[in-house]
Backbone bond lengths (Angstrom), bond angles and torsions (degrees), N, CA, C in turn:
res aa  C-N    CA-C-N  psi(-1)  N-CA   C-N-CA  omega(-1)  CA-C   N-CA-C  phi
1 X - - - 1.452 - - 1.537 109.05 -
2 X 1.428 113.08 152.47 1.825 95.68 -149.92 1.814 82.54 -96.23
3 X 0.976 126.91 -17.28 1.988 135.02 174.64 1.248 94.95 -30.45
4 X 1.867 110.04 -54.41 1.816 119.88 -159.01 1.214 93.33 -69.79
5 X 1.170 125.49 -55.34 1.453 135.80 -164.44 1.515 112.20 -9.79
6 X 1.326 113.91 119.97 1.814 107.21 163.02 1.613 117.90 -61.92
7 X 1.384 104.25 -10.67 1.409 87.81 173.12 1.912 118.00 -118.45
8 X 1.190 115.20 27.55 1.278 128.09 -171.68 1.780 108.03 -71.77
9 X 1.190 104.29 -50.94 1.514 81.19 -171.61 2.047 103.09 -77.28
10 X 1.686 116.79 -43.25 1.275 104.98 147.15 1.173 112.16 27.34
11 X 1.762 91.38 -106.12 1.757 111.95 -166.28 1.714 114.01 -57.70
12 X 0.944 93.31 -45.36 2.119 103.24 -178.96 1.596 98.63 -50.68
13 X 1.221 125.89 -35.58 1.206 129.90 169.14 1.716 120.81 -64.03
14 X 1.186 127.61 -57.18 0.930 146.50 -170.08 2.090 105.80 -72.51
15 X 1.363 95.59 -33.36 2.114 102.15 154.20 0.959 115.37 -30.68
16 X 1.428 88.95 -78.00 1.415 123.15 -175.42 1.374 135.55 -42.86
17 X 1.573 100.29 -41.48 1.692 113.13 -168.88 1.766 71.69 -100.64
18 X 1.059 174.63 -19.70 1.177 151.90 117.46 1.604 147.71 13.71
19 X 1.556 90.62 -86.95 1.409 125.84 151.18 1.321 106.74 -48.48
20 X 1.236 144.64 -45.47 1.469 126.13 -155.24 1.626 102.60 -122.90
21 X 1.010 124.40 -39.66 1.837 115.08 137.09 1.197 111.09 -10.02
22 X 1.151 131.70 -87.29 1.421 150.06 174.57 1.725 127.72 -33.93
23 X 1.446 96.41 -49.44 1.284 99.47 -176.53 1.493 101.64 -91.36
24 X 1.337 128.86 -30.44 1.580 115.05 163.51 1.566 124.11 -67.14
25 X 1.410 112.88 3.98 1.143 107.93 166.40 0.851 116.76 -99.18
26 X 1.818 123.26 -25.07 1.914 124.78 -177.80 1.511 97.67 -62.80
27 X 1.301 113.11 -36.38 1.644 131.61 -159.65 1.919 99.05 -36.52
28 X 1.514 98.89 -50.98 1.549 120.68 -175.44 1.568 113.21 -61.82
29 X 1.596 119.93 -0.88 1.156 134.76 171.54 1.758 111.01 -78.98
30 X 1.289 103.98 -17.98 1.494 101.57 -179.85 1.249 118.71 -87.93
31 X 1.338 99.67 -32.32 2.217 120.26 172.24 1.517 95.66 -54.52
32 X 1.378 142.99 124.41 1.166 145.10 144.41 1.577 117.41 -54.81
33 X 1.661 119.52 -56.02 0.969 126.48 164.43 1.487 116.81 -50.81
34 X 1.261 128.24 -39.83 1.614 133.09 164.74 1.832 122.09 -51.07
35 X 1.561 80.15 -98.90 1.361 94.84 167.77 1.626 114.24 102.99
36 X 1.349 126.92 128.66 1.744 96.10 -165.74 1.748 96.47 -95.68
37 X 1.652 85.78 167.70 1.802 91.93 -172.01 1.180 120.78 -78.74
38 X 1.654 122.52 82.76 1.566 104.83 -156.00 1.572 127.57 -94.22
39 X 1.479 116.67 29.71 0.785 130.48 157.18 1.272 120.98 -84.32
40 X 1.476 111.33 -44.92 1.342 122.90 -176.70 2.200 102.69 -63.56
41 X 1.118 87.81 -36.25 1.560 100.73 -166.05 1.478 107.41 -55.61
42 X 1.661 94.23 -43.03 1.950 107.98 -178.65 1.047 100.56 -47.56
43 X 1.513 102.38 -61.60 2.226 106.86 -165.57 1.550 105.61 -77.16
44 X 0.561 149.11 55.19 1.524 157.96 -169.69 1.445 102.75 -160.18
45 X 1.284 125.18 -44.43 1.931 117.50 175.27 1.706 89.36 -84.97
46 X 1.191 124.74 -57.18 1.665 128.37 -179.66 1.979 87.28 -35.00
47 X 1.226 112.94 -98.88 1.844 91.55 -167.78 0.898 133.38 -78.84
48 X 1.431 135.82 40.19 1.436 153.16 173.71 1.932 77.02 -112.91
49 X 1.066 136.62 -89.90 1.443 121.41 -166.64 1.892 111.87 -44.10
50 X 1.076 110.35 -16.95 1.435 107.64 158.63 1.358 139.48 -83.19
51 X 1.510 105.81 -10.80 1.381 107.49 158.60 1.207 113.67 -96.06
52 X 1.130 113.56 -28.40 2.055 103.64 -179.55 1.352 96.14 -75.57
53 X 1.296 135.86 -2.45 1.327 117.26 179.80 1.886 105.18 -93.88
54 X 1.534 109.12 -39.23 1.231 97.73 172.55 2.117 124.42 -78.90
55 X 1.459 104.47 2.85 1.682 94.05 155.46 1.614 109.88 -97.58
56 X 1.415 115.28 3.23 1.404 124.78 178.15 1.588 119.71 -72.53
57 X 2.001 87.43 -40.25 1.827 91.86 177.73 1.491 108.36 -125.98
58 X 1.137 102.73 23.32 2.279 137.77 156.45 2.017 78.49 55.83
59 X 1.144 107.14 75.87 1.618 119.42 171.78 1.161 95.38 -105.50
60 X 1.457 109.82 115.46 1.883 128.43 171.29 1.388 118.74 -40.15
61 X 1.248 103.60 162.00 2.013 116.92 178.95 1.719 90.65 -54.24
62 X 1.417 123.77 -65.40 1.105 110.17 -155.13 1.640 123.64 -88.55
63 X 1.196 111.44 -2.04 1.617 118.36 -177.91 1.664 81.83 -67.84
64 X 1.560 101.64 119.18 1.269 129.43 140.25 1.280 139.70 -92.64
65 X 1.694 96.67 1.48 2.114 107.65 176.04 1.713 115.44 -100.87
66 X 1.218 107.68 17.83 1.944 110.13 -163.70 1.736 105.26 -125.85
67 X 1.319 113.84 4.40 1.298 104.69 176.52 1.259 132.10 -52.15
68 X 1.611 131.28 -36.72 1.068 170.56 -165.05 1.852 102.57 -88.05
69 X 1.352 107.78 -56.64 1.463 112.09 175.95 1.981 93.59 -65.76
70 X 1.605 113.61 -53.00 1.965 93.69 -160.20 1.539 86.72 -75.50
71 X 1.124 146.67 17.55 1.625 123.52 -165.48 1.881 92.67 -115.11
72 X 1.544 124.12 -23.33 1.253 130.79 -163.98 2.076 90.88 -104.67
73 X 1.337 119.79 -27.01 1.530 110.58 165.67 1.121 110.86 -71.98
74 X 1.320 122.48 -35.33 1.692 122.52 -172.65 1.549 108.01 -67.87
75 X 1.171 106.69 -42.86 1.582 113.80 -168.81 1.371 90.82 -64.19
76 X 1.127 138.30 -70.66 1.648 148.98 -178.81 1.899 89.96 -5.84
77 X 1.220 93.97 -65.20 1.513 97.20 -161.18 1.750 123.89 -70.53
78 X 1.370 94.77 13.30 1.741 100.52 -176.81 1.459 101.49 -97.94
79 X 1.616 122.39 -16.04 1.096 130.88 -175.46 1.590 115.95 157.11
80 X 1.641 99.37 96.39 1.433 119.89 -142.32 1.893 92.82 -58.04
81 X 1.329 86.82 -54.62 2.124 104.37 -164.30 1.696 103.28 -52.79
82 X 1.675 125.16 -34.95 0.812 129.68 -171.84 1.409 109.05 -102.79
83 X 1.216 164.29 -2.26 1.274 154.80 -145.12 1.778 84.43 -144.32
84 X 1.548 129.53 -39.93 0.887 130.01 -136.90 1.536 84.96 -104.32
85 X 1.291 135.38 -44.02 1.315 139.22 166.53 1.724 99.33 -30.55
86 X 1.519 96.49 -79.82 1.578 91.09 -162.48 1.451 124.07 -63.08
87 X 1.505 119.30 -4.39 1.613 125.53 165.12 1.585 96.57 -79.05
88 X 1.121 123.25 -29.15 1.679 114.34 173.68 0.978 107.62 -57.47
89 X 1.023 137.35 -58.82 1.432 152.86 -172.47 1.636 131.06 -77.95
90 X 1.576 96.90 24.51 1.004 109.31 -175.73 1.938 141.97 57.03
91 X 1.772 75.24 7.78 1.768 72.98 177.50 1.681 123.60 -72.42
92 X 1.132 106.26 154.61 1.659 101.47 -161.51 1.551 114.04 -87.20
93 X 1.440 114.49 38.02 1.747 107.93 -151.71 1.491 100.35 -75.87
94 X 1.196 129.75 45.32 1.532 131.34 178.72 1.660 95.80 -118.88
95 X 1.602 101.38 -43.64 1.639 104.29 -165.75 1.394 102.81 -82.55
96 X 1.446 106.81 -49.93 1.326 113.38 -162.24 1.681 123.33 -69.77
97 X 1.548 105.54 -38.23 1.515 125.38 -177.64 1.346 102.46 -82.72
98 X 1.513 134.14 -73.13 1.445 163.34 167.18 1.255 104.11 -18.93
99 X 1.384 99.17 -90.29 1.781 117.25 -174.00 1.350 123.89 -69.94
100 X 1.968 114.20 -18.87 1.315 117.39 169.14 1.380 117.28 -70.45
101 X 1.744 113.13 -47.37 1.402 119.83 164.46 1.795 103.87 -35.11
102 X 1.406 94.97 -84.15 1.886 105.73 -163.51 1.740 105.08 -43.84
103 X 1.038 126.31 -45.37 1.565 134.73 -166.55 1.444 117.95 -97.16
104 X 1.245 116.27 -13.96 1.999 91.45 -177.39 1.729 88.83 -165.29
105 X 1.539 126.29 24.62 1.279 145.84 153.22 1.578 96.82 58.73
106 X 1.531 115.33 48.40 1.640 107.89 163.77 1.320 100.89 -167.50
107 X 0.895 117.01 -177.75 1.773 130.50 172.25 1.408 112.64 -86.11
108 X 1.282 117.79 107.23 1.444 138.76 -154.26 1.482 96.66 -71.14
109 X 1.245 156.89 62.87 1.239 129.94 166.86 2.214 105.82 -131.66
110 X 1.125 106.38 -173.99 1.308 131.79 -167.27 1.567 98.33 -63.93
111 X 1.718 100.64 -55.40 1.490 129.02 -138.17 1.866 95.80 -90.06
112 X 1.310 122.97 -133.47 1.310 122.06 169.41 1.644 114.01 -129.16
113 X 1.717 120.77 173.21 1.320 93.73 -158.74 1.258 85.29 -156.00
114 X 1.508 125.56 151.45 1.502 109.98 -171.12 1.914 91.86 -154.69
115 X 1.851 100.73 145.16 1.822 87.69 169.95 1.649 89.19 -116.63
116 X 1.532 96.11 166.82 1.835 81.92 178.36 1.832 67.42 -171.52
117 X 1.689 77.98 156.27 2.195 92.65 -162.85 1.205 81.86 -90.03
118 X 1.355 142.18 -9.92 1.969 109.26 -154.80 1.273 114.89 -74.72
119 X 1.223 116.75 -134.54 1.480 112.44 -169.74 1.559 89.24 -151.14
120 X 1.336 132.24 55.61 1.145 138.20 -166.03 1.909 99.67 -109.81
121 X 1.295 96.38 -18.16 2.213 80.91 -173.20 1.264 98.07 -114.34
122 X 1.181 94.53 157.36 1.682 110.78 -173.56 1.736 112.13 -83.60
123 X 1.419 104.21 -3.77 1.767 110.66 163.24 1.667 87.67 -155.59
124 X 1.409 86.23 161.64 1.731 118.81 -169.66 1.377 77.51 -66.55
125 X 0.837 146.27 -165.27 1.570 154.97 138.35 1.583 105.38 52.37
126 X 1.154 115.58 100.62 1.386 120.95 -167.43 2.028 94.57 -129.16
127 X 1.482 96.02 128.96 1.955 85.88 -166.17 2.292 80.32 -124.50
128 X 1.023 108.24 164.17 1.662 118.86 168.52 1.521 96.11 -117.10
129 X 1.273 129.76 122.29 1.751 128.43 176.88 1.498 84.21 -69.09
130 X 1.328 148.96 -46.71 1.337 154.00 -119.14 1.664 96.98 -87.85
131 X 1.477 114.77 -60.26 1.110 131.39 -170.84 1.456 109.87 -81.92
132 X 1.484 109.15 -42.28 1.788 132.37 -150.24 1.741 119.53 60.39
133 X 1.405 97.18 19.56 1.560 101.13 164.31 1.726 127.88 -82.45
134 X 1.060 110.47 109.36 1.595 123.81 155.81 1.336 123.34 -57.95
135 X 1.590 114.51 122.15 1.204 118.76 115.00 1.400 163.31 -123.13
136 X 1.345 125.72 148.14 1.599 113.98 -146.32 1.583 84.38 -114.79
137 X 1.765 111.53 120.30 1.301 131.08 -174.77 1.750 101.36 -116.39
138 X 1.494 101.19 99.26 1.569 106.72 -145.37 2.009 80.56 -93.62
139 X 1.061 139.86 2.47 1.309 117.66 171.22 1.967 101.84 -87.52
140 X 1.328 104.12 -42.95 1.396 111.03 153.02 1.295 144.29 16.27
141 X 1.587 76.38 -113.12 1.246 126.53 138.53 2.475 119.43 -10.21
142 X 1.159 72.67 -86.57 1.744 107.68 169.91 1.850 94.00 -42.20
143 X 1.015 97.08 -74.96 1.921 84.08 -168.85 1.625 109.47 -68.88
144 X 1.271 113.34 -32.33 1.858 111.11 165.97 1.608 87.20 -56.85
145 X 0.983 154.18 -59.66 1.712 133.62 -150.17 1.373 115.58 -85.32
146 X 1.844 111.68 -27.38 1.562 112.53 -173.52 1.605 96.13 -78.22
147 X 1.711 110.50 -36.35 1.873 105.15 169.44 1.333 107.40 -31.37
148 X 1.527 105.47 -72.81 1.562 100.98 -155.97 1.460 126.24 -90.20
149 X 1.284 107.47 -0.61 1.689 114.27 148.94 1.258 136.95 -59.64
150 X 1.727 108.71 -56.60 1.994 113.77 129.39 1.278 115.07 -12.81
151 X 1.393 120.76 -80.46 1.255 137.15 -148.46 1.581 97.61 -52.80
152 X 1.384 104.09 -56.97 1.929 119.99 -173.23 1.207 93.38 -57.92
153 X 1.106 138.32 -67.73 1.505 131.92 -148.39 1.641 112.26 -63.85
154 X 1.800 119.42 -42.12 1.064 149.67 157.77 1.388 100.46 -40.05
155 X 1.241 145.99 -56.01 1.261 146.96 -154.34 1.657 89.77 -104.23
156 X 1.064 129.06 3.73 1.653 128.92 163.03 1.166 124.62 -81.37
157 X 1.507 109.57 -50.15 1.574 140.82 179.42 1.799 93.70 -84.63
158 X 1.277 134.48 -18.99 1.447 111.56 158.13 1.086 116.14 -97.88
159 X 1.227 151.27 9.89 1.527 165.64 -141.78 1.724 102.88 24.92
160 X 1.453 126.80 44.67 1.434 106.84 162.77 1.373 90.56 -109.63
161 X 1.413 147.21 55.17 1.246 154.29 175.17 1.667 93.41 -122.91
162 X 1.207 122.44 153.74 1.713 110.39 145.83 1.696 112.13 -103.46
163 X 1.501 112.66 133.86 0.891 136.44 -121.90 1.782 78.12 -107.98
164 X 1.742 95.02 -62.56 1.681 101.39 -170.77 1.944 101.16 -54.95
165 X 0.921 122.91 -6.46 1.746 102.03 -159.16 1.633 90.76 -100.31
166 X 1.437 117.47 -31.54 1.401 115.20 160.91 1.419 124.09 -57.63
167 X 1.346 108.43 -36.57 1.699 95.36 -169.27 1.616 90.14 -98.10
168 X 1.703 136.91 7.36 1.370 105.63 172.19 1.542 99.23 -96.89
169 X 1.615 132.35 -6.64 1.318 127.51 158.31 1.256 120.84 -49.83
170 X 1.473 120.64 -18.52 1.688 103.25 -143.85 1.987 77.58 -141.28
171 X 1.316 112.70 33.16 1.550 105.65 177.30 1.450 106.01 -111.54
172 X 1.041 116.97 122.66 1.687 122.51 -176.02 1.779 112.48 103.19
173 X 1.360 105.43 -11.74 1.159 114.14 173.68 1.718 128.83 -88.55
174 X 1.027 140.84 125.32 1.217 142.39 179.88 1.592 118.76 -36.09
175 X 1.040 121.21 130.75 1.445 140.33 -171.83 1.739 115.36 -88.80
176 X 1.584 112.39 106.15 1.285 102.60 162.23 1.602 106.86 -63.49
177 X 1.589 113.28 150.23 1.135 135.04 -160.77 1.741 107.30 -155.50
């Protein structure tokens, strides 16, 4: 039962300092003079959905070859029909969204690519095959990820989660506290 779990409150912690990370940064979207950082904001849901994806498929402290596999399960779960379509289809939103953010500070593609906080797309990550233009709608975005972070944790505390593949991800690893 994930309650017993040595790492239960852990993770409830790590939501949390998540969730509210996040939303005090959209917050800075209302300051004109501010402005929130929405680049920073993209790559920040990009590897926050990469760690819930690796206690999702319980990928060890040291596997450095599965980022791409927990970052493309996680996405699955923000909106299976839609996220899961365009990994069918070979779109690269691990390399291109993920690794363009973290590695060369933009959205890696051919086409054009835009982040913008509103709440204007109907998924965080909105791609055109037609054009190959992105956009990453990081308020979006944000409630597709707090859904299915709920959703995981919820499916922990009912046991249709697996419980062991989470706690062998997060064993040897440092404990929010």
């Amino acid at each position: 039962m994930f309650t017993s779990s040595k790492y239960y409150n852990s993770v409830l912690k790590v939501r949390e300092f998540m969730f509210n990370d996040i939303e005090k940064t959209l917050c800075l979207a209302v300051n004109p003079q501010v402005g929130a950082p929405n680049f920073l904001l993209a790559l920040g849901l990009c590897c926050y959905t990469e760690y819930w994806g690796k206690l999702l498929k319980g990928i060890k402290k040291n596997d450095r070859t599965s980022s791409r596999k927990a970052f493309n399960a996680f996405l699955r779960r923000l909106d299976p029909v839609y996220y899961g379509t365009l990994l069918k289809n070979n779109v690269n939103l691990y390399g291109e969204v993920r690794c363009g953010l973290a590695h060369a500070y933009l959205i890696e593609v051919n086409g054009n690519a835009e982040i913008n906080t509103g709440y204007k797309g109907l998924h965080g990550i909105e791609y055109d095959q037609t054009s190959k233009n992105y956009i990453f709608w990081t308020r979006t975005y944000f409630d597709e990820f707090k859904s299915a972070v709920n959703r995981y944790i919820n499916g922990l505390e009912t046991g249709k989660e697996n419980l062991q593949k989470m706690e062998d991800s997060l064993n040897g690893r440092p404990e929010l506290i």
